[in-house]
C-alpha positions, 0 to 999 in steps of 0.5 A, spaced: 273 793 810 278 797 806 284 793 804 290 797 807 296 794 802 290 796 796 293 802 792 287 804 789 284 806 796 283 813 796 284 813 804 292 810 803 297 816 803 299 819 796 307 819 794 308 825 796 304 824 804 307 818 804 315 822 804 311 829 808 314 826 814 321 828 812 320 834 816 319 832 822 325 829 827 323 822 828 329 821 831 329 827 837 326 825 844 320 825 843 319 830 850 320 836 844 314 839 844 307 841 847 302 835 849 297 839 846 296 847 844 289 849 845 292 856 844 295 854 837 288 850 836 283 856 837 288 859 832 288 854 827 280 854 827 280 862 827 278 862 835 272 858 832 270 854 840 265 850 837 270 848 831 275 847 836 271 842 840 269 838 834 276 836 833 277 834 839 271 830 840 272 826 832 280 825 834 278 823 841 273 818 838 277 816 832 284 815 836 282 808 840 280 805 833 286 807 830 290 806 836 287 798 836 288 797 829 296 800 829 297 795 835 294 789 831 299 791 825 305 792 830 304 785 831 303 783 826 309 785 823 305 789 817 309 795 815 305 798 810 299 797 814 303 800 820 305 807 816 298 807 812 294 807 820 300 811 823 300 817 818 291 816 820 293 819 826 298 823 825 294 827 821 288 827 826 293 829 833 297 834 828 290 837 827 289 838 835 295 840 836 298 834 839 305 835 837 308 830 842 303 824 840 303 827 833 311 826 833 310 819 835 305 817 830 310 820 824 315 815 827 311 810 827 309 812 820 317 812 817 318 806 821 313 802 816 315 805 810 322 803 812 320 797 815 324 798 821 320 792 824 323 792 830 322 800 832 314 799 832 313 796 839 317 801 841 314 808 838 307 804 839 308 804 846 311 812 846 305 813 842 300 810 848 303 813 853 303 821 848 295 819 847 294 818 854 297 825 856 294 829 851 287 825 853 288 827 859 290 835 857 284 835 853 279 834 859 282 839 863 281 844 857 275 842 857 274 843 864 277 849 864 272 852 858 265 848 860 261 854 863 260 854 871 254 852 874 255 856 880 
């Protein structure tokens, strides 16, 4: 199990990872934006559906473990542990082009490295609800390109 405050562990994020969320506006309301951009997506993977639906599918398995070991940081008010796990998810929304969920991730990501201990339950539970949006958004995608059996 890798030790979330270990500076040696390739998985924590660099200095310059660590400040990349500058760009975005943690503080706007975080119903700026789309909860998934699957045009944008099939963009970014060169219109590649299968590369598109292998994205989808590790973020969506990956998420509940991320989203379990956020929450068990969160209470335990461990703010390196809460920027490490939520910059994790950051990245995997933003690479499916979940921008609300993303946004809340990046949030919670400054939160920790400014250890604003009494914002995490807050982002944490807005970023519950954007990934339950943006689960849901996928599975009408989903739907919507699965082939028809008629």
């Amino acid at each position: 199990m890798n030790d979330l405050n270990d500076p040696n562990d390739s998985n924590q994020p660099t200095d310059l990872e660590a400040d990349s969320d500058e760009v975005w506006q943690t503080d706007a309301p975080v119903s700026i934006g789309a909860t998934f951009d699957p045009a944008r997506l099939l963009d970014m993977v060169g219109q590649d559906g299968s590369l598109a639906d292998a994205l989808l599918e590790m973020v969506l398995v990956d998420n509940p473990v991320h989203l379990a070991q956020l929450a068990a940081a969160v209470k335990a008010k461990d703010a390196a542990a809460v920027r490490h796990v939520a910059h994790k998810l950051k990245g995997g929304l933003l690479s499916i082009c979940g921008d609300r969920a993303s946004a809340c991730a990046a949030a919670l990501e400054k939160a920790g490295r400014e250890e604003r201990v009494a914002d995490f339950a807050p982002w944490l539970a807005e970023l519950e609800q954007e990934t339950v949006l943006l689960g849901e958004a996928i599975v009408e995608y989903r739907a919507a390109q699965a082939p028809s059996t008629a």
